[in-house]
C-alpha positions in Angstrom: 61.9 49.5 78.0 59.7 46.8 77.8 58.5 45.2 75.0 55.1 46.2 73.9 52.4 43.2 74.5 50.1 45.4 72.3 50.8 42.9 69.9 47.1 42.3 67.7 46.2 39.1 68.9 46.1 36.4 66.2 42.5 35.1 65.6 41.6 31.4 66.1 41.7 29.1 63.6 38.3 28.2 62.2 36.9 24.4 62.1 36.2 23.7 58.4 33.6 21.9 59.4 31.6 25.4 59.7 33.2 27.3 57.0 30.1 27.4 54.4 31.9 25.7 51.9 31.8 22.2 54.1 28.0 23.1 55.3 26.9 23.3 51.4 28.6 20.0 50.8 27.1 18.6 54.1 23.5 19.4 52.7 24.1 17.6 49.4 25.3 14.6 50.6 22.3 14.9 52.8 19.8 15.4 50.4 21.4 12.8 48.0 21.2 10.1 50.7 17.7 11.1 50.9 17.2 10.5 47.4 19.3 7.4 47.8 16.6 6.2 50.4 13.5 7.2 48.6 14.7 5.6 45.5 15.3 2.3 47.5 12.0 2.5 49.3 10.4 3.0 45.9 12.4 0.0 44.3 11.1 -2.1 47.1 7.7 -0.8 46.8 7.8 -1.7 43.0 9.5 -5.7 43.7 6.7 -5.9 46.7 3.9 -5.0 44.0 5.7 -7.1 41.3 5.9 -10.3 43.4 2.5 -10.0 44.6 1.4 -9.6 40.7 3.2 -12.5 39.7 1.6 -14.7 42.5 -1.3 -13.8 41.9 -0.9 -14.4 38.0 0.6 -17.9 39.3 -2.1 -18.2 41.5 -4.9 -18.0 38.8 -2.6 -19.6 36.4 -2.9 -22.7 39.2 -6.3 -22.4 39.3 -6.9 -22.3 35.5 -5.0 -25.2 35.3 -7.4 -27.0 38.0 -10.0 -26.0 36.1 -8.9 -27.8 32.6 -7.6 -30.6 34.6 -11.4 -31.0 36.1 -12.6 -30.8 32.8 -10.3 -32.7 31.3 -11.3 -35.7 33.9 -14.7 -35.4 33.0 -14.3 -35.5 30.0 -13.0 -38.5 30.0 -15.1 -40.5 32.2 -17.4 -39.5 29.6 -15.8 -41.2 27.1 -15.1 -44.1 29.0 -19.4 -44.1 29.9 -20.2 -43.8 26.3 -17.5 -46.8 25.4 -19.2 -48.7 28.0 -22.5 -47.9 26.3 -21.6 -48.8 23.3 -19.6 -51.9 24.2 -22.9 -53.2 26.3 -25.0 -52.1 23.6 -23.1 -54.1 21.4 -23.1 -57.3 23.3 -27.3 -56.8 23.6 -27.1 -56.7 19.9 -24.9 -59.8 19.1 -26.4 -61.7 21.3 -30.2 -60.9 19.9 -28.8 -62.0 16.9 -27.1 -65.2 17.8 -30.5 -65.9 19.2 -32.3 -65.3 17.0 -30.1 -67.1 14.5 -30.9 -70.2 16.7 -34.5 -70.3 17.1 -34.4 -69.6 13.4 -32.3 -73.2 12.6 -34.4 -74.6 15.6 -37.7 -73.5 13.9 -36.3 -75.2 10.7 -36.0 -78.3 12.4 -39.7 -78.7 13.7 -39.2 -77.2 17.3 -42.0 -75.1 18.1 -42.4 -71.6 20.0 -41.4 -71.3 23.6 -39.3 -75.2 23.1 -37.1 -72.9 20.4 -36.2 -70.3 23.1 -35.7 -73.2 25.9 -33.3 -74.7 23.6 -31.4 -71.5 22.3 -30.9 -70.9 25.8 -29.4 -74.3 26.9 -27.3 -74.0 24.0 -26.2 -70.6 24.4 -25.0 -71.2 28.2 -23.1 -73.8 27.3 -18.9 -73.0 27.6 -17.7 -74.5 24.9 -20.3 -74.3 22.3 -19.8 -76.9 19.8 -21.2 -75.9 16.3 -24.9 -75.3 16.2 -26.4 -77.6 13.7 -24.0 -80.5 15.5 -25.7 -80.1 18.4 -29.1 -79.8 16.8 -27.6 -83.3 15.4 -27.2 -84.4 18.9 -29.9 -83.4 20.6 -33.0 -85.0 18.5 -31.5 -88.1 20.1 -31.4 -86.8 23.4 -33.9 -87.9 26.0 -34.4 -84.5 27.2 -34.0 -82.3 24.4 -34.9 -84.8 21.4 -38.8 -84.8 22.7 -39.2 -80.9 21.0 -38.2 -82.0 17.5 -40.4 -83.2 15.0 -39.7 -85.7 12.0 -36.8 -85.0 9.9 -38.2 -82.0 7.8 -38.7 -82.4 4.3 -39.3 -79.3 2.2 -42.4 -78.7 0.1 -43.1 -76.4 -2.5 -44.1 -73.1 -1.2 -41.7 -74.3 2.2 -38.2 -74.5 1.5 -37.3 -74.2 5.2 -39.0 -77.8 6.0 -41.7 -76.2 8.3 -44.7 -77.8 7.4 -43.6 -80.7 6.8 -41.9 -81.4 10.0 -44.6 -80.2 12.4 -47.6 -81.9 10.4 -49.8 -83.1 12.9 -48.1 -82.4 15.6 -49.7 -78.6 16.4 -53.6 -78.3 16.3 -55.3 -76.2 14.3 -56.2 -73.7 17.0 -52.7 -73.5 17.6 -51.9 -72.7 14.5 -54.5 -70.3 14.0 -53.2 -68.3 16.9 -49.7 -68.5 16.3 -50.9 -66.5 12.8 -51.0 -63.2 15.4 -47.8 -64.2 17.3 -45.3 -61.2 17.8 -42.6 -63.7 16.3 -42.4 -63.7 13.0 -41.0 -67.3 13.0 -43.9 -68.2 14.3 -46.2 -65.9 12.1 -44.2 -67.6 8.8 -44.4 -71.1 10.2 -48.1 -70.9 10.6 -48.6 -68.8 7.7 -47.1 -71.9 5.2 -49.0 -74.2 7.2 -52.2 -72.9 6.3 -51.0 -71.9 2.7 -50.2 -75.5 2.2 -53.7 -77.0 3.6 -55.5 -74.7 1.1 -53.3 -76.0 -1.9 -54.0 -79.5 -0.8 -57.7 -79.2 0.2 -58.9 -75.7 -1.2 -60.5 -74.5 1.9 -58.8 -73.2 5.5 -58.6 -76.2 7.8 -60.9 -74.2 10.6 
């Protein structure tokens, strides 16, 4: 008798890849990889927006910095515009007074009015200025300077500076009577002794 092939069949074996057990774990990894991915798209999202803060805090930090750098500069020339201001008003000052210094010894020696500020001049242009009342020295005996001075001065009572005496009959009346009103007070004092001095000596004005 033959052996019965009614033997139960035995059933396939499964692919654990589709038991449910390897599908649940299947879905997590999936759904942690897309975490995974969202959480990196998110971090680059966040460096994108960070870098573009920083360069723009850089950028305004640059321009900031232009900005004090531009003031800065002007500033500055502004102080160098002022130093040359005061430097050139300076000069203007020093050299008014070193004028007027000279026509002041010049007036002392007898030189009158616009001879003074001819003579101030020549000696003020010279290089090497030798000291004023040397050259005062020098030029009464020079043939074109020594014409403007007078007589050696010699003071009065009532004119210690010599100015009457020096000029005294050399400038007319008229002269003198105008140079009362001159805008140079030299002048003014010069003419004002003159006429002081004629009254003492002849008790009237000499016009």
């Amino acid at each position: 008798m033959e052996e019965s092939t009614s033997k139960v069949a035995e059933p396939d074996k499964l692919d654990p890849r589709e038991t449910p057990a390897f599908r649940g774990v299947l879905k997590q990894l999936e759904s942690e990889r897309a975490e995974k991915a969202a959480l990196s798209d998110r971090l680059r999202a966040l460096e994108d927006d960070s870098n573009q803060r920083k360069q723009l805090e850089e950028r305004k930090n640059l321009e900031q910095q232009g900005k004090y750098e531009e003031a800065l500069t002007a500033a500055q020339r502004a102080a160098e515009e002022r130093t040359r201001q005061l430097e050139q008003e300076l000069l203007s000052t020093k050299s008014a007074y070193e004028k007027s210094r000279i026509t002041a010894e010049l007036a002392a020696h007898g030189v009158p009015g616009k001879a003074r500020d001819f003579l101030a001049a020549s000696y003020l242009e010279m290089q090497d200025r030798p000291e004023l009342n040397s050259w005062i020295d020098s030029a009464k005996s020079d043939p074109e300077y020594g014409v403007f001075f007078s007589r050696q001065r010699s003071p009065q009572p009532g004119d210690p500076g010599g100015h009457v005496s020096a000029n005294s009959g050399k400038i007319g009346w008229s002269e003198v009577q105008a140079n009362l009103s001159s805008t140079d007070p030299v002048v003014r004092r010069d003419a004002d002794a003159r006429v002081r001095q004629h009254m003492k000596d002849h008790g009237k004005l000499p016009w």
